[in-house]
C-alpha positions as CSV (number, residue, x, y, z in Angstrom):
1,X,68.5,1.1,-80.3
2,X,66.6,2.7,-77.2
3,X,63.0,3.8,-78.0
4,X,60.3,4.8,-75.5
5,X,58.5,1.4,-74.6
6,X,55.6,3.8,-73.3
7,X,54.4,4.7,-76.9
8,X,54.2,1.1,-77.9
9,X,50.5,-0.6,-76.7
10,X,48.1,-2.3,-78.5
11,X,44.5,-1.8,-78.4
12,X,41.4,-3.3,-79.2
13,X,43.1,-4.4,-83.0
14,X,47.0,-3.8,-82.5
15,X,49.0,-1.2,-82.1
16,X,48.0,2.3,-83.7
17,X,50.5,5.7,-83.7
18,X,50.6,9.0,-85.3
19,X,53.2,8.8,-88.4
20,X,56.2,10.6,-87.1
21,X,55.2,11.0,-83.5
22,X,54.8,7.7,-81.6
23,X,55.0,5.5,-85.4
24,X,58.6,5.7,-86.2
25,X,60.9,3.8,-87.8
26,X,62.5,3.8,-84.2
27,X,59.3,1.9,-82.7
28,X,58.8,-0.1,-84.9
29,X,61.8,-1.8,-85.6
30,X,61.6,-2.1,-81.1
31,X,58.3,-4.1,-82.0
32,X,59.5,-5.7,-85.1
33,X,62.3,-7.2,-82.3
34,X,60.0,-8.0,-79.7
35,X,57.7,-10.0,-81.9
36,X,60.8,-12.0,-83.2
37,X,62.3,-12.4,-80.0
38,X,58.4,-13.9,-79.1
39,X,58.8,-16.0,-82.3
40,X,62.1,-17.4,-82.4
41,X,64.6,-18.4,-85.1
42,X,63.7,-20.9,-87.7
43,X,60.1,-19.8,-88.0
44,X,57.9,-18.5,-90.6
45,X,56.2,-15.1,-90.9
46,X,54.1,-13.3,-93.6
47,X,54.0,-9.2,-93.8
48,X,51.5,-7.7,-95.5
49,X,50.3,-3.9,-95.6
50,X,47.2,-1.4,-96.9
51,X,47.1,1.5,-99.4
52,X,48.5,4.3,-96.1
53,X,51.6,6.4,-96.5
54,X,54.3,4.7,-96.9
55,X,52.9,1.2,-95.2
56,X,55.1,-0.6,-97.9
57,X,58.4,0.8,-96.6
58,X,57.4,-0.3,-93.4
59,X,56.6,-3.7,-93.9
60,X,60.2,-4.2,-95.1
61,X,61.3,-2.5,-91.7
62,X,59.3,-5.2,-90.7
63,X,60.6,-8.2,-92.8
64,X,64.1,-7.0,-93.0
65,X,64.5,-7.5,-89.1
66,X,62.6,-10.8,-89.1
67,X,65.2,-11.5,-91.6
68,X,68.0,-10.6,-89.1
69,X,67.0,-12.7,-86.4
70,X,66.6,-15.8,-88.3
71,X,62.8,-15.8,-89.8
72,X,61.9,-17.1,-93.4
73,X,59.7,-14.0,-94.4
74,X,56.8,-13.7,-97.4
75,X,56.2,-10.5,-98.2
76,X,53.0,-9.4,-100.1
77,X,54.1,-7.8,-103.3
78,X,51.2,-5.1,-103.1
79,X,48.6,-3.6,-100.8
80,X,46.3,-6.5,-99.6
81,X,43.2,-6.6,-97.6
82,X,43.8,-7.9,-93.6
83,X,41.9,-11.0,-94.7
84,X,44.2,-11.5,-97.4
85,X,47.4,-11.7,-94.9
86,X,45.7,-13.6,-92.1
87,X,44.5,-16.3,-95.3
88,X,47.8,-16.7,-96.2
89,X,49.3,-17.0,-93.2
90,X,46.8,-20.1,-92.4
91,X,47.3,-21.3,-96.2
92,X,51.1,-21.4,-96.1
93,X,51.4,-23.0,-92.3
94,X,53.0,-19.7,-91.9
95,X,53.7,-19.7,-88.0
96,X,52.9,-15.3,-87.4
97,X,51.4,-12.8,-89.8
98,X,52.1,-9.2,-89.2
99,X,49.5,-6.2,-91.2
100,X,50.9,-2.6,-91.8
101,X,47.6,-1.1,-91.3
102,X,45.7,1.1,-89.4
103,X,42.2,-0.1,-90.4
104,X,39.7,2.8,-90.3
105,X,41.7,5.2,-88.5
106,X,41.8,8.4,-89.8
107,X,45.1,8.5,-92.7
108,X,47.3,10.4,-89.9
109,X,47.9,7.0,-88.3
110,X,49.5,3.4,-89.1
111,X,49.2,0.1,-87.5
112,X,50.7,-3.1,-86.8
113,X,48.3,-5.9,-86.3
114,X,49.8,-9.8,-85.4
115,X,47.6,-13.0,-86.6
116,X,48.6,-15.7,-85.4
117,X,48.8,-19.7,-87.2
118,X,45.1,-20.0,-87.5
119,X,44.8,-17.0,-89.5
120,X,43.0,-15.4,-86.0
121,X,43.6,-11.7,-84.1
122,X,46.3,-11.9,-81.9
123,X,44.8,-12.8,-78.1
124,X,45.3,-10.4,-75.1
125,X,47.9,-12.8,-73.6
126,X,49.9,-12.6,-77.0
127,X,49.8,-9.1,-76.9
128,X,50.8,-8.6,-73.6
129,X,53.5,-11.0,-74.2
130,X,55.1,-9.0,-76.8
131,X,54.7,-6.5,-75.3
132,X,56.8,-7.8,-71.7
133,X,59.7,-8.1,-74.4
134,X,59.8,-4.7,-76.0
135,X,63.2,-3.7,-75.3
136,X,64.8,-6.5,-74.3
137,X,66.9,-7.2,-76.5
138,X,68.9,-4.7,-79.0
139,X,67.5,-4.7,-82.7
140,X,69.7,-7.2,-85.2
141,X,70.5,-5.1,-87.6
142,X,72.6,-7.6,-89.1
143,X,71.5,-10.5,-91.4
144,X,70.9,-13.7,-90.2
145,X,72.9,-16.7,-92.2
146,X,69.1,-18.4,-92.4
147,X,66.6,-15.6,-92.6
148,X,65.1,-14.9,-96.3
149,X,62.5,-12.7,-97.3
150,X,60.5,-13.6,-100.3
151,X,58.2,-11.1,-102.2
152,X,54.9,-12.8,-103.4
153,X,51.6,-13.1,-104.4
154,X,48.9,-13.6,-101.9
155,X,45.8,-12.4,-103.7
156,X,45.1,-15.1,-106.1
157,X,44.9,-18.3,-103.2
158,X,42.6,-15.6,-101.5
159,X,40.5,-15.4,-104.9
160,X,40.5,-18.8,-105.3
161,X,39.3,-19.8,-102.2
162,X,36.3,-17.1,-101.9
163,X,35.8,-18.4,-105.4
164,X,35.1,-21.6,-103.9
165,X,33.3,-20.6,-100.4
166,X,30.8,-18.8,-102.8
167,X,27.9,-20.6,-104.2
168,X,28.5,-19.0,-107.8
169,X,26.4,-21.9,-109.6
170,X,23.2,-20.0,-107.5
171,X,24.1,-16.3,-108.3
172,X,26.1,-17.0,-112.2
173,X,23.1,-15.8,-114.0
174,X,21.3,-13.3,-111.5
175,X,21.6,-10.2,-113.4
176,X,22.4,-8.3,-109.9
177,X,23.9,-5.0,-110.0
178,X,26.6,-4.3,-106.8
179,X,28.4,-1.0,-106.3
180,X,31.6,-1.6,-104.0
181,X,33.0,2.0,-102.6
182,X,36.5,0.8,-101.4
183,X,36.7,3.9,-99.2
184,X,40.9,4.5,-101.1
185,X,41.5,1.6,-99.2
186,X,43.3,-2.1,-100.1
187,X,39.7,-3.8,-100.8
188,X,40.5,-2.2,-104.3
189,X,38.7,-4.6,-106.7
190,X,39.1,-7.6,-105.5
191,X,35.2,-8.1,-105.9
192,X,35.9,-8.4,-110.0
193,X,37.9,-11.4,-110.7
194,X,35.9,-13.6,-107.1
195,X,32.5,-13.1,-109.6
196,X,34.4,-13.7,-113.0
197,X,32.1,-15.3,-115.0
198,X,28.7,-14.6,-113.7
199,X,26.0,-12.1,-114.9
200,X,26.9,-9.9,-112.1
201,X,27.5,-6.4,-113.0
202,X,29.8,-4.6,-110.6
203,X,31.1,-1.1,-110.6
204,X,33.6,0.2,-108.0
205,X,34.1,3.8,-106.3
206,X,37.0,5.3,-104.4
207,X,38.6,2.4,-105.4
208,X,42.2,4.0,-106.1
209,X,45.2,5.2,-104.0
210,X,44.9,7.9,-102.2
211,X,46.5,8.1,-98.7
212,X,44.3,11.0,-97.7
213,X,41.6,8.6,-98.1
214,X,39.9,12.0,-99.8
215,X,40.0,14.1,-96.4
216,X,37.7,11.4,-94.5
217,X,38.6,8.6,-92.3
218,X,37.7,5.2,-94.2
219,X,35.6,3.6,-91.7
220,X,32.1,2.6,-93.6
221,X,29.3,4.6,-90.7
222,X,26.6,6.1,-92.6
223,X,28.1,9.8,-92.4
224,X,31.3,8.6,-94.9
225,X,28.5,7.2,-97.3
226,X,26.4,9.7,-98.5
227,X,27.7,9.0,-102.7
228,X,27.4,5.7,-102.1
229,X,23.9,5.8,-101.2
230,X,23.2,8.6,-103.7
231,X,24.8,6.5,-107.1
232,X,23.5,2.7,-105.7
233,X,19.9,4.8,-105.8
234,X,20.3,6.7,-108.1
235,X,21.6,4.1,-111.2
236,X,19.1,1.5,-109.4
237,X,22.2,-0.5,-107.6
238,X,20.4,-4.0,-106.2
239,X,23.6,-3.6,-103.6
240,X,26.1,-1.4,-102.5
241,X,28.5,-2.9,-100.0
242,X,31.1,-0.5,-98.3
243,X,34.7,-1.9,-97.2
244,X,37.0,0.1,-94.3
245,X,40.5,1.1,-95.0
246,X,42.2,-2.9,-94.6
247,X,38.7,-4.1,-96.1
248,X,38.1,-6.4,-92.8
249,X,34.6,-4.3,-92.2
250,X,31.6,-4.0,-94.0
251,X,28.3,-1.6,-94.4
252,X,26.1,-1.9,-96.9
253,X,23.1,-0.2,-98.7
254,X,19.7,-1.0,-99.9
255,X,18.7,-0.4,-103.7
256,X,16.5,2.4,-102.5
257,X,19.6,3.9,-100.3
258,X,18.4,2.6,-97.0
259,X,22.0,2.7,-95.0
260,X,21.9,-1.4,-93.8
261,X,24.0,-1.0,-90.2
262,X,26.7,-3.6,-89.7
263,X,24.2,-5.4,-86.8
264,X,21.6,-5.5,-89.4
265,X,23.8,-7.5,-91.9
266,X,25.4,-9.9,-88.9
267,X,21.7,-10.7,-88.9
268,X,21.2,-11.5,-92.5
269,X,24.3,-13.8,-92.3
270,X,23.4,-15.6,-89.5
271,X,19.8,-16.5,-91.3
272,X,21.6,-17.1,-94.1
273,X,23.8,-19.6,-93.2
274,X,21.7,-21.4,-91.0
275,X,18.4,-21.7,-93.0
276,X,20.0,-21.3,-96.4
277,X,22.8,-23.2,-96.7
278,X,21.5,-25.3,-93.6
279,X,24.5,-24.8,-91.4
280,X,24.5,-25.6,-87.5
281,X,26.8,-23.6,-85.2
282,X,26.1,-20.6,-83.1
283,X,26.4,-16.7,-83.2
284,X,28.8,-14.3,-81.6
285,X,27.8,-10.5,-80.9
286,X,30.1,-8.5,-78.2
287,X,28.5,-6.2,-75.3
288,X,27.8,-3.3,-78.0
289,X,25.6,-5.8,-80.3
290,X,21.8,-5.4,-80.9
291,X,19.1,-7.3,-79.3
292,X,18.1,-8.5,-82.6
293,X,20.8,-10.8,-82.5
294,X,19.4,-12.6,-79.5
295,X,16.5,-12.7,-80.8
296,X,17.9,-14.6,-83.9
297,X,19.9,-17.0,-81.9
298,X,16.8,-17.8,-79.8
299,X,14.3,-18.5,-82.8
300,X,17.3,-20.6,-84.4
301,X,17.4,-22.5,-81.2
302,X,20.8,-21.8,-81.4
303,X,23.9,-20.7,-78.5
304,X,24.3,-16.8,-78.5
305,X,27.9,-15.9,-77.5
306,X,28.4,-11.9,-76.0
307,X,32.2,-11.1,-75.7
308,X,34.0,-7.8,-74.9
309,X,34.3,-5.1,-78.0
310,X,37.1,-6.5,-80.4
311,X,37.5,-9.1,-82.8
312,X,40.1,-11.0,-81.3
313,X,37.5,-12.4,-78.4
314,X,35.1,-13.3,-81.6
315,X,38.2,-15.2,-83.2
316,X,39.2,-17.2,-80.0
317,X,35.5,-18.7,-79.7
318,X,35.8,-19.4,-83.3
319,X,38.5,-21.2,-82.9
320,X,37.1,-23.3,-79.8
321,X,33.6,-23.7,-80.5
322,X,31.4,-24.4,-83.5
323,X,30.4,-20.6,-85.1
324,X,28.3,-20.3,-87.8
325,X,28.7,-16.1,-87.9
326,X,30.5,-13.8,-85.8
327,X,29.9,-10.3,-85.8
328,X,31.1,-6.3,-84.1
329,X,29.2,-3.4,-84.4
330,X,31.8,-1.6,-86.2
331,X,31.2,-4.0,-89.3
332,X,33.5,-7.2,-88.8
333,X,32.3,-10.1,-89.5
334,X,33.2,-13.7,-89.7
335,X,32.0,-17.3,-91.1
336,X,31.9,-20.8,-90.6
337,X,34.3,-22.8,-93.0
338,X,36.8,-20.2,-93.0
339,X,40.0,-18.3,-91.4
340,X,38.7,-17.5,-87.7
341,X,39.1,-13.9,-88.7
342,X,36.6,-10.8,-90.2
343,X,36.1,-10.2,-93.5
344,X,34.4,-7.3,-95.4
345,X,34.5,-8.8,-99.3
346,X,33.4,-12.4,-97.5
347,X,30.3,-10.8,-96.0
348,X,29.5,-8.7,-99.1
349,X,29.4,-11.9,-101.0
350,X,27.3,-13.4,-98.7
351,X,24.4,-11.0,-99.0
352,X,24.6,-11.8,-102.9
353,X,24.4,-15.2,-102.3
354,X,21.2,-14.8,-100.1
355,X,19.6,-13.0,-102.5
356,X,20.1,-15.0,-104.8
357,X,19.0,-18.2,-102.6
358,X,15.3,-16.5,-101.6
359,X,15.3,-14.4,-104.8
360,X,14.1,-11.1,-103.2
361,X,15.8,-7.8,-102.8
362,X,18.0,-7.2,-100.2
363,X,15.6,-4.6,-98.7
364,X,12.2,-7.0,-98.7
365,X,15.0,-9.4,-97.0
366,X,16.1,-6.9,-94.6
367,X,12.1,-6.0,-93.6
368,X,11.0,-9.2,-93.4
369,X,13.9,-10.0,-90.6
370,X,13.1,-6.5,-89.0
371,X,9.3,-7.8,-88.8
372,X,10.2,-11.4,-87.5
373,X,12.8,-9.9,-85.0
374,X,12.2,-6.8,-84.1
375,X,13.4,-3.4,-85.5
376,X,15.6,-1.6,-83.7
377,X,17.3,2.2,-83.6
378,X,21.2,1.6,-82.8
379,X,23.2,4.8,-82.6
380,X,27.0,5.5,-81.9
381,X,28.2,8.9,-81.3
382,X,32.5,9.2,-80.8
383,X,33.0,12.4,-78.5
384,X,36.9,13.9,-78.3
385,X,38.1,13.9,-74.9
386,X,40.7,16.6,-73.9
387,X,41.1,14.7,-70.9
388,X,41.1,11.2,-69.2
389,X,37.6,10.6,-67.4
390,X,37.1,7.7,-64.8
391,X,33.5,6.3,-65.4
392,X,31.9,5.1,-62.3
393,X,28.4,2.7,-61.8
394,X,27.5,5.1,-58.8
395,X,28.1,8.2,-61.0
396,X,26.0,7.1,-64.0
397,X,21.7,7.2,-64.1
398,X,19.5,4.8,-62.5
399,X,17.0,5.8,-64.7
400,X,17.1,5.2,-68.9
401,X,14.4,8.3,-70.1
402,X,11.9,7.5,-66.9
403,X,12.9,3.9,-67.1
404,X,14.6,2.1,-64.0
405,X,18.1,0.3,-64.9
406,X,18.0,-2.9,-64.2
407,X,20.9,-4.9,-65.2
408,X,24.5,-3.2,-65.5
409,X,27.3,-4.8,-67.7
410,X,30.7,-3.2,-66.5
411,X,33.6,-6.2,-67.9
412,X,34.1,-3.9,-71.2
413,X,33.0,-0.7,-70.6
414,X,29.6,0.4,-68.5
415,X,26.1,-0.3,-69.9
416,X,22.8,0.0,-68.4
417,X,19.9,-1.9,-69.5
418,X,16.7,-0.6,-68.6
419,X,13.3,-2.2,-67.9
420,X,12.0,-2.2,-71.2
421,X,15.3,-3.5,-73.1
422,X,16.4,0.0,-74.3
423,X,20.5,0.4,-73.2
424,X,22.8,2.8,-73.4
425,X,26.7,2.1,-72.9
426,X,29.9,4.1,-72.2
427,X,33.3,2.7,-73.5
428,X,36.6,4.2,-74.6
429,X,38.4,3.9,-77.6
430,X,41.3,1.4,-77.4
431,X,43.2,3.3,-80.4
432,X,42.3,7.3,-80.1
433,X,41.4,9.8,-77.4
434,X,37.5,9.0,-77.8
435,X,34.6,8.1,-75.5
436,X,32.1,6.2,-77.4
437,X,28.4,6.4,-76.9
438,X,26.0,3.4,-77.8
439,X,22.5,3.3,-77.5
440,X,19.6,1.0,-78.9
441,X,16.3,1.5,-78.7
442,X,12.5,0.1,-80.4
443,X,12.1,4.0,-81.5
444,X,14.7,6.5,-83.2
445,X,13.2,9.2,-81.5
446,X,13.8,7.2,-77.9
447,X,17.3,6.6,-79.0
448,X,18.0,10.2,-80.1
449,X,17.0,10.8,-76.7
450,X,19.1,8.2,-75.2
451,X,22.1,9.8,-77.3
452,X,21.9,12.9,-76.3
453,X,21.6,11.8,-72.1
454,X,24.6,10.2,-72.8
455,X,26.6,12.9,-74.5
456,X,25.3,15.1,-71.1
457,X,26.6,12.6,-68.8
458,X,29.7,12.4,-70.8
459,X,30.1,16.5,-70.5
């Protein structure tokens, strides 16, 4: 089976095509080969997949030519959420995972994303490995005398073990109430049966399938949240936590509505942990992540980590060094004493537990950390490019709003760093045509400003 090679790549999270343009059956039974040939016979693999079009069918693409070239498959018997798959796969000794998903894209695309033994993203040098192999060989199409493919459950070891990772002694009787908008993707309600037992009351919203994911991409920013903030407000929500379309991200809001930002909450877990539950280990931002957090790690007296944009450098340090909480700016997030991998219903968990542990709203939490560490304006604005542009140091300002630049970070992107600590950064989207804009700032009308000089350099 020949397929063009060239519309096979993986990005910052796996590989990502338009359904029926570059995601075809065609391409992804090439990559379903090239990961097998990577594996080898006599291995194990699990295949899960999200709520999309017709990610179920292509799972068993996937399975059924694992099967053919000698691989003992489990398959997940209904949408899952990534965490779910990359648990399993460390639960079972499962040597690969593969996820049918393409995360918070918008619904026109799928995804294939590998996790390796631990449970971790794929590396770089996996990637590009599979990558070297695409081709190679022709696809079996013809069962192998040893493969097998299995279709199981893998959500109840993953609600038994959150079950356990949650202090639900501390939180059985808060009377909490949490709103969890699933955004139509395979978070579902997974929340429900984790808090079984407990006072909690929790209510769930866009928690159906829907492949349209109702017209809007289901990636938790603050625009995609407006009902969420309006009911947790409105019907006096003490939480409403957010989940993207594989439920590996998180956002979250305030009982009065305040939108909490993804930064904000790797914040509140990395206090947690540490002072509440008393845990050592240090915290992991990448180039995009607020100053807040270095403030944090500093006052903790603890080892800040910055790694390029992508979760797979956050699960490699996990893996190698001792992590209490790792964290992007897009809303992954990941915890000591767990899979070395992100996960949105975890991290929602979490911030009941700590209010439950300091018994205070999650706002007055939120304030007091903004008054300890600093409050600071973090914007993101994606701008469509029609065509490729090559950013260059010498091309870009050596001034930030009538401050002088004085550090540059170029090894994921560009971003200046001016005088007074305010940044702004330039990167482009590993998945989609996009050039991202990031900017921080102490004021929201400084990084409005900061926003709008990087759109003009942009254009």
């Amino acid at each position: 089976m020949q397929g063009n090679n060239q519309e096979i790549r993986f990005g910052t999270d796996g590989w990502r095509g338009v359904i029926g343009d570059n995601y075809t059956f065609k391409n992804l039974k090439i990559l379903a080969q090239a990961v097998a040939d990577y594996l080898g016979p006599d291995k194990k693999a699990a295949v899960g997949f999200d709520t999309r079009f017709m990610s179920g069918c292509f799972a068993e693409i996937v399975a059924e030519i694992f099967k053919n070239n000698g691989i003992r498959v489990v398959l997940s018997d209904r949408p899952v959420p990534t965490p779910t798959l990359s648990f399993a796969v460390k639960k079972r000794g499962m040597d690969l995972g593969i996820m049918i998903t393409a995360s918070h894209n918008p619904s026109e695309y799928n995804g294939f994303k590998i996790k390796t033994a631990s449970g971790g993203a794929a590396s770089p040098e996996i990637t590009r490995e599979v990558e070297s192999r695409l081709g190679r060989t022709p696809v079996k199409e013809t069962p192998h005398q040893d493969g097998r493919i299995d279709k199981v459950d893998l959500v109840s070891d993953y609600v038994k073990f959150i079950r356990g990772y949650i202090d639900l002694k501390k939180i059985a009787r808060k009377k909490f109430k949490v709103l969890v908008d699933a955004m139509y993707g395979s978070g579902n309600s997974f929340v429900a049966p984790i808090l079984k037992g407990t006072d909690i009351k929790v209510e769930f919203m866009r928690n159906t399938i829907n492949p349209s994911f109702g017209g809007r991409r289901p990636e938790p920013v603050e625009e995609n949240l407006e009902d969420l903030k309006s009911r947790v407000k409105k019907e006096k929500f003490d939480l409403g936590i957010a989940l993207d379309g594989d439920a590996d991200r998180i956002a979250a809001v305030a009982g009065d509505g305040t939108f909490i930002h993804p930064q904000k909450i790797l914040g509140l877990l990395a206090l947690h942990l540490h002072q509440d539950r008393g845990w050592p280990g240090g915290i992991v931002k990448t180039i995009c992540g607020s100053n807040m957090i270095d403030n944090i790690a500093s006052y903790l007296k603890v080892k800040l980590y910055e790694t390029p944009v992508g979760f797979k450098y956050i699960s490699t340090l996990m893996e190698t060094e001792d992590i209490v909480a790792g964290g992007e700016e897009a809303g992954g997030m990941g915890v000591k004493g767990y899979i070395p991998e992100r996960d949105g219903t975890m991290a929602g968990l979490l911030l009941v537990e700590m209010m439950a542990w300091r018994n205070k709203d999650i706002l007055k939490i939120l304030n007091e950390m903004e008054k300890q560490f600093g409050r600071y304006y973090y914007l993101r604005q994606d701008l469509r490019l029609n065509r490729k542009i090559e950013l260059k140091k010498e091309n870009l300002p050596g001034e930030l709003l009538g401050r002088k630049v004085v550090a540059v970070k170029d090894y994921d992107g560009i971003k200046l760093i001016s005088q007074d600590g305010d940044w702004l950064m330039f990167r482009g989207s590993g998945t989609e045509p996009i050039m991202r804009v990031y900017v921080e700032a102490a004021s929201l009308p400084k990084a409005r400003k900061l926003l709008e000089l990087g759109r003009k350099t942009i254009s």
